[in-house]
N, C-alpha and C positions, 0 to 999 in steps of 0.2 A: 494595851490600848490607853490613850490617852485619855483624862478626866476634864469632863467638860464642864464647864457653867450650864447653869439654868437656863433654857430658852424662855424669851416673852414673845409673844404673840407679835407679829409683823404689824407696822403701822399701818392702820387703816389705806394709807393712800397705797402702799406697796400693796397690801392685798388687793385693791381693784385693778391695780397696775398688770399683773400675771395671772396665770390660771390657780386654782388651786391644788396644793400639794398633798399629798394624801403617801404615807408610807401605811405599807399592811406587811403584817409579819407574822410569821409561821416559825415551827421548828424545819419544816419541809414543804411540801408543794402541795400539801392540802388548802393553805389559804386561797389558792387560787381560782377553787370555787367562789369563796366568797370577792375577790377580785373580780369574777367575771360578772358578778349582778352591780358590786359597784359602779365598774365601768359602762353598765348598760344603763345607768341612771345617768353619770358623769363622764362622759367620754369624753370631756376635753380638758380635762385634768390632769396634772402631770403626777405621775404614780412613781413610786418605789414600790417592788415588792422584796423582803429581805425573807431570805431563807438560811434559818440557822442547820444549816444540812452539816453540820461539823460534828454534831452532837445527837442530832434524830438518832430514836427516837429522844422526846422528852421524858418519859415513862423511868428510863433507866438512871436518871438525875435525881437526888434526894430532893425536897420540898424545897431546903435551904440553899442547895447549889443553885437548882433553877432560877429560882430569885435573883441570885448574884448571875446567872448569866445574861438572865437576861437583862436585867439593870445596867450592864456593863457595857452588852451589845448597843441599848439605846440612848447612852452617851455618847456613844460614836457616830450612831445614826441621825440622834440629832443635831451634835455641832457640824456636821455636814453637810445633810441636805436640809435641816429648819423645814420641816414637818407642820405643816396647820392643824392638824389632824392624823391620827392615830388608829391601826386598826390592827388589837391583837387577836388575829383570826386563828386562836389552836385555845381547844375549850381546857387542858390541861393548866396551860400558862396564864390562862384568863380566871382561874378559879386561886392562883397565888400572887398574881403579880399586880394585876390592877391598881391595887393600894398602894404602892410603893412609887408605882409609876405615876399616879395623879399628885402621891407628896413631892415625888422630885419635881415635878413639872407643873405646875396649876396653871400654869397657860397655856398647855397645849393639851384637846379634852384626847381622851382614849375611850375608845367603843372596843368592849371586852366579846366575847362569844358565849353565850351561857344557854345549855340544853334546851331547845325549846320542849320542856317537858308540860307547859302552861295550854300552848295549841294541842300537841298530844293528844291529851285525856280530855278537852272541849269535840276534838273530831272525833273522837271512840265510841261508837255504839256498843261495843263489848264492851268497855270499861279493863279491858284488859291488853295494858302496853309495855311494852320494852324501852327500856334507853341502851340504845347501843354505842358503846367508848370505849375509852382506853383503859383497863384497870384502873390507873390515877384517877383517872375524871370517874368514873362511880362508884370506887371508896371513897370521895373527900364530902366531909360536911354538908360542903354548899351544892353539890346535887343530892344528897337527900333530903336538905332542906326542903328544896323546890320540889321534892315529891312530897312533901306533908304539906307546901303551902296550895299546890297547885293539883295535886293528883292524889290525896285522902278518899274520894272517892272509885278511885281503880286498884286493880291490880295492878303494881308494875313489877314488873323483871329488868334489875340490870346487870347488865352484860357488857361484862368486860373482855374486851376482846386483843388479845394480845398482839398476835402478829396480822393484821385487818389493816392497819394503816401502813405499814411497810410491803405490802403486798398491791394497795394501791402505788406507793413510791415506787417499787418495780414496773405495775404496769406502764405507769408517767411516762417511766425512762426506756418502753419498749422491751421488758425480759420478760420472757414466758414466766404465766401465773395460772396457779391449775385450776380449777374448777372446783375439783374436791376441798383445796386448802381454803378456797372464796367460802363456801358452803358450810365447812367443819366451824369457822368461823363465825358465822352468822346465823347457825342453826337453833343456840340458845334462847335468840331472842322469838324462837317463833314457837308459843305454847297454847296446848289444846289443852283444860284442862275444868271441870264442873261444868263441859256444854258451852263452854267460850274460849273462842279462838281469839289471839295478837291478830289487834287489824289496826293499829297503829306503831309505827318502829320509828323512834327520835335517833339521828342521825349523829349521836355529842361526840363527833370527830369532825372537823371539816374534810379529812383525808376521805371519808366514805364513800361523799356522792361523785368520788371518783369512779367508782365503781358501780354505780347504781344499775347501770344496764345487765350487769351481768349478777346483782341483787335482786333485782323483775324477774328475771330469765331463772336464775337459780332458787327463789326460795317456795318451799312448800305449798304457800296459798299467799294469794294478792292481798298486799296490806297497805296503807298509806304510809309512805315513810317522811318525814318533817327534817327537811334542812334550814339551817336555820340561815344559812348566807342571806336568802331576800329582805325577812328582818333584819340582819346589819346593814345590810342598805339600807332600807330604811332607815336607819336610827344616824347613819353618816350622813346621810341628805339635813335631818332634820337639824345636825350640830353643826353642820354645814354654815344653813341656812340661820343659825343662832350668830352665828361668824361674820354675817352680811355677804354671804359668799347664795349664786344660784346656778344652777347648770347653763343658761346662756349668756351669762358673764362674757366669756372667755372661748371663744368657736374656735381659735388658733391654735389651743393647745392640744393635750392628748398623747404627752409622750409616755412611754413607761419603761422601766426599764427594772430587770430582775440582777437579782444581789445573792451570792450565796456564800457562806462561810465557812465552807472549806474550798479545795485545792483542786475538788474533784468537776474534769471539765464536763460541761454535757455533752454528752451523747447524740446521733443522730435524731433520734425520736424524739428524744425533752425539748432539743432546737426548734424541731419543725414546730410540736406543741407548745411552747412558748411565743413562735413567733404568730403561728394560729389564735392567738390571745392579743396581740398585740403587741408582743413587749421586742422592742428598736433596738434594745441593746441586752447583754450578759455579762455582769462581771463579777469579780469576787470582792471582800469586805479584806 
């Protein structure tokens, strides 16, 4: 891949000139949760979504590799389509990369994903919750941080859950996905234990609330489960609107189109599901 220069931020008159840009980016097609609240705030936005499907999961990537790939990837993606905004929608890559990504770029902001573990434990009447992810994202630091700043007064349970996200990737793409494998999965995070039950389950995969129907249906007792896609919307709106940028701007736009970084074509099922979302086009990086 080629090395790009620094992006600055588009002249004010170019920005009022077009819609705004918005790439969101994943290891795989869990971003696309958080895609679909975006686009329900900004529909006339013209969207990238980039899907590093070459390397999912993230999990299997040292701390140090991930860094560099993705660093790598978003020199590409930016001297290409010059991005207004940023959205790194995979709670793994958003716990190592942020930083690197706001030094190489200070003018273009990045909206990270980070467990809502804060709403959680504010919704809990048991005071006993789970964070359900990816191994990586509930051994690193920065989610236990946010359990001592934010949930000192709970119980939580995190659970890491191995193969949860590639099981949602299969469903995406249409392959049978068992029941049992959904369940054995997600059974950790549901604990009865001194007279209180998990009634709250933090979602810190975007991959999850792909499956969330069959998370209702399959687990032990009803809990509230916290995704956090609505607050990155929210928080894209608000840097947005930091940009001089607002959702009726721009009524003409609304393209999007999805990006994936390997080889592999989609499938009948991911087509339909993608173009079910809106996205005009499919290509590869």
């Amino acid at each position: 891949m080629t090395t790009a220069v620094a992006a600055s931020p588009p002249p004010a008159a170019e920005a009022a000139a077009s819609p705004a840009r918005i790439l969101v980016f994943d290891s795989g097609l869990g971003g696309l949760t958080v895609f679909a609240e975006i686009r329900r705030l900004w529909a006339e936005a013209d969207y990238l979504y980039a899907a590093d499907d070459a390397v999912f999961p993230y999990g299997g990537l040292s701390e140090a590799d991930l860094v560099a790939r993705v660093m790598t990837l978003m020199e590409t993606l930016v001297l290409r389509h010059r991005p207004q905004a940023v959205v790194i929608a995979c709670h793994t890559a958003s716990t190592l990369v942020l930083p690197p990504l706001r030094g190489r770029w200070p003018g273009i902001p990045f909206v990270g994903t980070v467990p809502a573990i804060k709403p959680a434990a504010a919704a809990s009447r048991s005071k006993r919750i789970s964070v359900l992810g990816t191994p990586g994202t509930v051994a690193r630091d920065y989610t236990r941080n946010l359990v001592r700043s934010f949930a000192a007064d709970c119980d939580v349970a995190l659970v890491g859950a191995p193969r949860l996200a590639a099981l949602a990737e299969a469903a995406m793409r249409g392959e049978p996905v068992r029941d049992d494998d959904i369940l054995s999965e997600i059974a950790p995070a549901f604990v009865d234990a001194g007279g209180r039950r998990t009634d709250a389950v933090v979602l810190a995969c975007t991959h999850y609330p792909l499956l969330l129907d069959a998370f209702e249906r399959l687990a032990p007792w009803p809990v509230t489960y916290i995704d956090p896609a609505p607050a990155i919307a929210r928080r894209l709106e608000s840097v947005l609107a930091d940009l001089g940028l607002a959702p009726q701007d721009h009524a003409d736009g609304g393209r999007a189109t999805a990006l994936f970084t390997s080889a592999r074509r989609p499938g009948r099922a991911l087509r339909e599901a993608l173009e079910h979302r809106g996205f005009a086009e499919i290509a590869t990086l």
